[in-house]
C-alpha positions as CSV (number, residue, x, y, z in Angstrom):
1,X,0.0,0.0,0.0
2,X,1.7,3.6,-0.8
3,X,0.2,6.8,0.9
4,X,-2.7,7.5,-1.9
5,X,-4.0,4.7,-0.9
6,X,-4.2,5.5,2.7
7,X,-5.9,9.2,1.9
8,X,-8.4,7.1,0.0
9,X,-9.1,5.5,3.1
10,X,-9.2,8.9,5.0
11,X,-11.5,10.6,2.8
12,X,-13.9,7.9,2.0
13,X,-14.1,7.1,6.2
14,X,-12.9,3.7,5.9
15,X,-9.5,3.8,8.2
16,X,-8.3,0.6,9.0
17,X,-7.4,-0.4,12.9
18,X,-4.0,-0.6,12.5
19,X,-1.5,1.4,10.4
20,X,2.4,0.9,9.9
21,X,4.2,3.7,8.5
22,X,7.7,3.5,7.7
23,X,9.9,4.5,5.1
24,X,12.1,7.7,4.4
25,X,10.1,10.3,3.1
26,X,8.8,11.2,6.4
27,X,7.1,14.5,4.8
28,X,4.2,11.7,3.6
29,X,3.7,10.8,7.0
30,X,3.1,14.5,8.1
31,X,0.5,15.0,5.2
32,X,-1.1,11.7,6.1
33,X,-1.3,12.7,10.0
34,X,-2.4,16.1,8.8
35,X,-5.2,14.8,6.5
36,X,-6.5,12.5,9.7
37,X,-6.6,15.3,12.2
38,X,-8.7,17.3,9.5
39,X,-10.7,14.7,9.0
40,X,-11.0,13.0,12.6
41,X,-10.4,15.6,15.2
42,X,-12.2,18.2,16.6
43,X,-9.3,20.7,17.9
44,X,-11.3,21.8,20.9
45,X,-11.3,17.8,22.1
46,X,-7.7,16.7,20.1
47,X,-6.0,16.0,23.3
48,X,-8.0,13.5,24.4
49,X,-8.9,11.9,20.8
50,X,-5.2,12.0,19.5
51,X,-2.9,10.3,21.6
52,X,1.3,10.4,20.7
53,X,3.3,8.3,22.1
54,X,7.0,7.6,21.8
55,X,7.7,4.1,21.1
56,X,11.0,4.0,22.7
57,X,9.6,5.0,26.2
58,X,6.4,3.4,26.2
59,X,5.3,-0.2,27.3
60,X,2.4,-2.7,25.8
61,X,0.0,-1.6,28.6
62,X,0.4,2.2,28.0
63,X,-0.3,1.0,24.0
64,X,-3.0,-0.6,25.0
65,X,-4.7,1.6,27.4
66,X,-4.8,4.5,24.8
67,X,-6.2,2.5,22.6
68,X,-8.8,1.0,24.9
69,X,-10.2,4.7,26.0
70,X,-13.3,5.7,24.3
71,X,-12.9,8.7,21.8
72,X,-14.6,11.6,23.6
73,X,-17.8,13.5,21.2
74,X,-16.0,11.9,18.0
75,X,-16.4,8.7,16.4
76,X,-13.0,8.0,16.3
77,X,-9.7,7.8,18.3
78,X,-5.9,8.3,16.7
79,X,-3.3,6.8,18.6
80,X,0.2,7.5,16.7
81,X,3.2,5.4,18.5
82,X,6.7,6.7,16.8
83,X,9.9,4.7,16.5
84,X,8.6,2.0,18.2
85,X,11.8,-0.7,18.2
86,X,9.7,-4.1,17.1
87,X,9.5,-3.2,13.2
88,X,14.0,-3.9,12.5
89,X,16.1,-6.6,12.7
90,X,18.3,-4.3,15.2
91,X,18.6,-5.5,18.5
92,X,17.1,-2.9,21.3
93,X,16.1,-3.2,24.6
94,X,12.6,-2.0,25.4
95,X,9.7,-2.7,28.0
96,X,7.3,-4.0,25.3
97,X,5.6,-7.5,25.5
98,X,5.7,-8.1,21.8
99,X,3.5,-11.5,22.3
100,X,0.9,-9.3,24.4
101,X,0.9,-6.8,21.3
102,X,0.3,-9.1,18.8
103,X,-2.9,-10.6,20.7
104,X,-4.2,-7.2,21.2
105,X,-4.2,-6.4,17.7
106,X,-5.5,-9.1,16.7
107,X,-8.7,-8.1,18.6
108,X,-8.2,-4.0,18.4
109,X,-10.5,-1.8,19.5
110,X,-13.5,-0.6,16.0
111,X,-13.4,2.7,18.0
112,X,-9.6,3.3,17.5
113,X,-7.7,4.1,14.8
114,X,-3.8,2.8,15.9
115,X,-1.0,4.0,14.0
116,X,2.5,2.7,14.0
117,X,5.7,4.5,12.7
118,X,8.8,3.7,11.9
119,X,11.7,6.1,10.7
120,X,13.6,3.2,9.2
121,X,14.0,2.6,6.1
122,X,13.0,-1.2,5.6
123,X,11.5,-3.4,8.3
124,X,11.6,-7.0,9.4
125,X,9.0,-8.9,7.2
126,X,9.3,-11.7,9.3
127,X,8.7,-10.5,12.9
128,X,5.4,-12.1,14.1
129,X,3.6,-8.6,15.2
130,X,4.5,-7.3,11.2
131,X,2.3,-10.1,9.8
132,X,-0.3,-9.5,12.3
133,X,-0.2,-5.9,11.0
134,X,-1.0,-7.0,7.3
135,X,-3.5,-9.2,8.3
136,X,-5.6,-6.5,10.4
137,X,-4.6,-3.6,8.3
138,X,-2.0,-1.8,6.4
139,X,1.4,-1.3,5.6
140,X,2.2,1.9,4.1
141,X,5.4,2.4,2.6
142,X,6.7,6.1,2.6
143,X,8.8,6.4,-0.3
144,X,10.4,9.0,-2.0
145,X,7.7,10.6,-4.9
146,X,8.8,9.7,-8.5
147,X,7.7,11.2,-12.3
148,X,4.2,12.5,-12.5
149,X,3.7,12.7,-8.6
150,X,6.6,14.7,-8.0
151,X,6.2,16.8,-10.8
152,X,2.8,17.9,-9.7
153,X,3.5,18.0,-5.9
154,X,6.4,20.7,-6.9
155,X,4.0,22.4,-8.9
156,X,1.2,22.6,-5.9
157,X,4.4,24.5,-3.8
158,X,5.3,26.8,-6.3
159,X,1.4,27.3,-6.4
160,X,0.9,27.8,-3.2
161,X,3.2,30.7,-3.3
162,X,1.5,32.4,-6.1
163,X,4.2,31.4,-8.8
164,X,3.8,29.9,-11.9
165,X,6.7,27.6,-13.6
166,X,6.9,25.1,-16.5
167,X,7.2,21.7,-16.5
168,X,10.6,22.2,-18.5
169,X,11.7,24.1,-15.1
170,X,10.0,21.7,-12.7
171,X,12.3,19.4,-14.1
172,X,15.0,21.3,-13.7
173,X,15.0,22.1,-10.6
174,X,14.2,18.7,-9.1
175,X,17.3,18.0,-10.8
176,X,19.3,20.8,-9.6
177,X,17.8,20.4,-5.8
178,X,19.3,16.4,-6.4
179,X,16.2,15.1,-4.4
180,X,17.3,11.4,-6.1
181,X,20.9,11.9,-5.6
182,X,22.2,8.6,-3.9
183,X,25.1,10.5,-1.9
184,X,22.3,12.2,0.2
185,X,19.3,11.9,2.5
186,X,17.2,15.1,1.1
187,X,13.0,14.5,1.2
188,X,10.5,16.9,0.2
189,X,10.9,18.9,3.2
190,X,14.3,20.0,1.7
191,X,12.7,20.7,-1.8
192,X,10.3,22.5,0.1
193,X,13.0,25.3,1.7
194,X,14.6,25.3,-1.6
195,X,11.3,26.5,-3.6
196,X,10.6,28.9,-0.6
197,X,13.9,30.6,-1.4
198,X,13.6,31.0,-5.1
199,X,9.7,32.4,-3.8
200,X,11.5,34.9,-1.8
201,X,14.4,35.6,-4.2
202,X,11.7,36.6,-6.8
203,X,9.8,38.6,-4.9
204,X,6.8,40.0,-6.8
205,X,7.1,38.4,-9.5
206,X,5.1,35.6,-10.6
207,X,6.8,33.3,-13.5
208,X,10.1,31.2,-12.0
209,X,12.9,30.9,-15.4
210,X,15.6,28.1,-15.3
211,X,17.4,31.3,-14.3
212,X,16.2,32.1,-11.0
213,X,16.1,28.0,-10.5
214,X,20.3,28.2,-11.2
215,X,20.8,31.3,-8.4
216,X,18.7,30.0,-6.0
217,X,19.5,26.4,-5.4
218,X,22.9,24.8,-4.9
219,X,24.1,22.7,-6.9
220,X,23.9,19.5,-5.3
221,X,27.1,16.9,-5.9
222,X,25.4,14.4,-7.9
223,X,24.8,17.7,-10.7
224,X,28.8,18.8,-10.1
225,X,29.1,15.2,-11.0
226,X,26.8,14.8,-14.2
227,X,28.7,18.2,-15.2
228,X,32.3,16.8,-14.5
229,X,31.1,13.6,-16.7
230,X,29.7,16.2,-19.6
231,X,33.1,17.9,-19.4
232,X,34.8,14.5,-19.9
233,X,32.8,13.6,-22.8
234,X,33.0,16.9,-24.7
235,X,37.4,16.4,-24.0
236,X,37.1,19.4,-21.9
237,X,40.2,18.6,-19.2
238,X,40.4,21.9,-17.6
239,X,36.5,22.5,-17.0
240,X,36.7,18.9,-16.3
241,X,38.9,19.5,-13.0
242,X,38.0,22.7,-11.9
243,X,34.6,21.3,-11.6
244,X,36.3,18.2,-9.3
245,X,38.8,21.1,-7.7
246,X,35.8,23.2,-6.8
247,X,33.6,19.8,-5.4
248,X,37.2,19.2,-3.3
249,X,36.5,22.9,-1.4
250,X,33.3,22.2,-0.6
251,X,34.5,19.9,1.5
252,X,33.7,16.7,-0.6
253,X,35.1,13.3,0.1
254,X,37.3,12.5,-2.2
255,X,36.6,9.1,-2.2
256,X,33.0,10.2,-2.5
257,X,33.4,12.0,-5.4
258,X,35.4,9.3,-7.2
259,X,33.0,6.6,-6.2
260,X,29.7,9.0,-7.8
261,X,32.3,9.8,-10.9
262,X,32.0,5.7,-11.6
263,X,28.3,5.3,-10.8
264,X,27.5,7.8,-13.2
265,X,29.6,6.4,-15.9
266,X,28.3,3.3,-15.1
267,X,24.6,4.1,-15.8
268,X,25.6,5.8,-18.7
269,X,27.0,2.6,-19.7
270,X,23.7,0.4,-19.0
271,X,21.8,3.3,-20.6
272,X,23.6,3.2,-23.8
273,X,23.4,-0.5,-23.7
274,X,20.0,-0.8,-23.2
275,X,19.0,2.4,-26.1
276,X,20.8,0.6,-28.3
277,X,19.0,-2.9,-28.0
278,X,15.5,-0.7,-28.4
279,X,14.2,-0.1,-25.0
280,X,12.0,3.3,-24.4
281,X,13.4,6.0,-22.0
282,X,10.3,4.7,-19.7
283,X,11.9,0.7,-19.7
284,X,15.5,2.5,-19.5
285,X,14.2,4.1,-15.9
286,X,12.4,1.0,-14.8
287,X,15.8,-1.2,-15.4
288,X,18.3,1.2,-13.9
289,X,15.7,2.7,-11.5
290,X,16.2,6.1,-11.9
291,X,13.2,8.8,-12.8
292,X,12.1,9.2,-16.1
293,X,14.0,12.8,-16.2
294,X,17.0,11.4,-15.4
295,X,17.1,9.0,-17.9
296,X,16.6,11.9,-20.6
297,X,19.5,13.4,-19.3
298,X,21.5,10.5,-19.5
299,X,20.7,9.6,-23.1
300,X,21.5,13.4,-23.7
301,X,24.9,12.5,-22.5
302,X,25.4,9.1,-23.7
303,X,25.7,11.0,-27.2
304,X,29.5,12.1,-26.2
305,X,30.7,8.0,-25.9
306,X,30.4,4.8,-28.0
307,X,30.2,2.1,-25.7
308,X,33.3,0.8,-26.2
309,X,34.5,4.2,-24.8
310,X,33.4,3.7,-21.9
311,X,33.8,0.1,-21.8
312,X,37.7,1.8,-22.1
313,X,36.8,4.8,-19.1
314,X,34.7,2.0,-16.4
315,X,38.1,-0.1,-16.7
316,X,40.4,2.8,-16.4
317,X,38.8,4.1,-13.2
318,X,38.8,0.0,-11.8
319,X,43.2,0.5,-12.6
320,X,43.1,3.8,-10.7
321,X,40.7,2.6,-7.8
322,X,43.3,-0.3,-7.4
323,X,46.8,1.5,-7.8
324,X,45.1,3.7,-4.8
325,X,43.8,1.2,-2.9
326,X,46.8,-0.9,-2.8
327,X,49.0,2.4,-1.8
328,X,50.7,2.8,-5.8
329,X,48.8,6.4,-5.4
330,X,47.5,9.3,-3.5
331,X,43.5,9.8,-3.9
332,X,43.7,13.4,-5.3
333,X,46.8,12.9,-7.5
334,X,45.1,9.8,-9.0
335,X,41.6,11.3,-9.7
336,X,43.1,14.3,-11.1
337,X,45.5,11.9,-13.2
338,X,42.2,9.9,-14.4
339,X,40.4,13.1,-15.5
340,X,43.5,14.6,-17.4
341,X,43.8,11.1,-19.4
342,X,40.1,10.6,-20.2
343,X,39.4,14.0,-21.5
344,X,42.5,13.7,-24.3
């Protein structure tokens, strides 16, 4: 189940007893709890009909005795327990009787809605009180928006602060901002602050232009990295490493940077392979699970190498990952080395 799912179930009165949240886009789980307490909860009677409780503090009987408390002039009660340590594989101590949990919800209160959530990422499919969970309601994984979704949620921000920008520009910016980027935890929280900057830096005016998009956001180091690799392609050495000198003073990783330097020349690789046996941009982001955008941007880029090419760069940077791994070189020497000798 995803979290459209869920405000169907919201808006058409048909909450489930139990929920488990979990996932990384944590902004979801504030527009789900948000639509509920619209929906649900009376302000003038909200602290008695919407109980929070923190997972890692509480016990079973404190669970259960929220739960088991009528809802006060309301027809339902919304009891949110956060970070409660049943839902991993890690190993924490807590005051929870997990078998006690389990029988309660198998027999959960109709008046109580009872809403687990989990900040992890994944979560034990195989613990006893996760099954229990499918089998008397949901599991609603929080992940991060893709395509269409994202596209329009950015456009409902911009909206929301009386500014109007193109789809073209939506792109951009989602791209700029680096909300995929694999070297960082950003959600839509972050996209959120960038957008209310560029709002701000354009003041009265109404349309956003890939312009304001390039002032306002920084450039995040999967873009210095798609730039470095465009640099490479089109033989351009020096803007090639000033691009990889200027990612160094931001206080980059080297190793980082080397590492996200490979991955990107290695789905340019898979990209290439897979345009050239006939598969649609759409397939192409399914197979190498990247959005649809991205993949436009790497076939744009793929048009600088043959395959063999990079066949040629992928086991050039394996040569320099080993002659610095195995103490031949130093990290920044070899890099800088590796970018001279690809771009001639």
């Amino acid at each position: 189940m995803d979290y459209k799912d869920m405000l169907k179930d919201i808006k058409n009165n048909e909450l489930k007893r139990v929920y488990l949240l979990y996932g990384n886009e944590m902004y979801l789980k504030d527009y789900i709890i948000s639509d509920i307490k619209k929906k649900y909860i009376d302000k003038a009677f909200e602290s008695l009909n919407m109980i929070y409780i923190d997972g890692k503090e509480t016990s079973t009987d404190s669970i259960i005795n929220a739960c088991e408390t009528l809802p006060f002039m309301s027809d339902k009660k919304i009891v949110i327990v956060e970070d409660l340590p049943l839902f991993t594989s890690k190993k924490e101590t807590s005051n929870l009787d997990e078998e006690e949990l389990c029988r309660y919800l198998e027999k959960l209160n109709a008046s109580s809605c009872l809403i687990f959530i989990s900040n992890e990422a994944k979560i034990d499919n195989r613990k006893k009180v996760v099954k229990i969970i499918k089998q008397s309601g949901e599991i609603v994984q929080l992940l991060k928006l893709k395509d269409m979704d994202l596209i329009k949620w950015t456009q409902s921000i911009f909206s929301r602060n009386d500014k109007k920008i193109s789809s073209t520009d939506i792109q951009y910016f989602l791209h700029q901002a680096g909300y995929y980027d694999a070297s960082n935890n950003r959600t839509l929280y972050d996209l959120e602050n960038e957008i209310n900057k560029i709002c701000s830096y354009l003041g009265e005016r109404e349309t956003v232009e890939k312009e304001d998009v390039k002032k306002g956001v920084i450039k995040s180091l999967q873009n210095n990295v798609f730039a470095l690799v465009d640099a490479l392609g089109q033989k351009k050495a020096d803007e090639a490493l000033s691009i990889f000198n200027d990612m160094i003073l931001e206080n980059e990783p080297i190793q980082l940077i080397f590492h996200m330097i490979i991955r990107q020349l290695r789905m340019l690789m898979l990209t290439k392979l897979y345009e050239e046996k006939g598969y649609s941009q759409g397939d192409i982001s399914q197979k190498i699970n990247v959005p649809t955008f991205v993949v436009k941007k790497l076939v744009s880029q793929t048009r600088n190498y043959s395959s063999s090419n990079l066949y040629m760069i992928l086991e050039k940077a394996l040569d320099v990952d080993r002659a610095i791994k195995t103490g031949k070189m130093e990290w920044k020497l070899a890099v800088e080395m590796f970018i001279a000798e690809i771009s001639n």
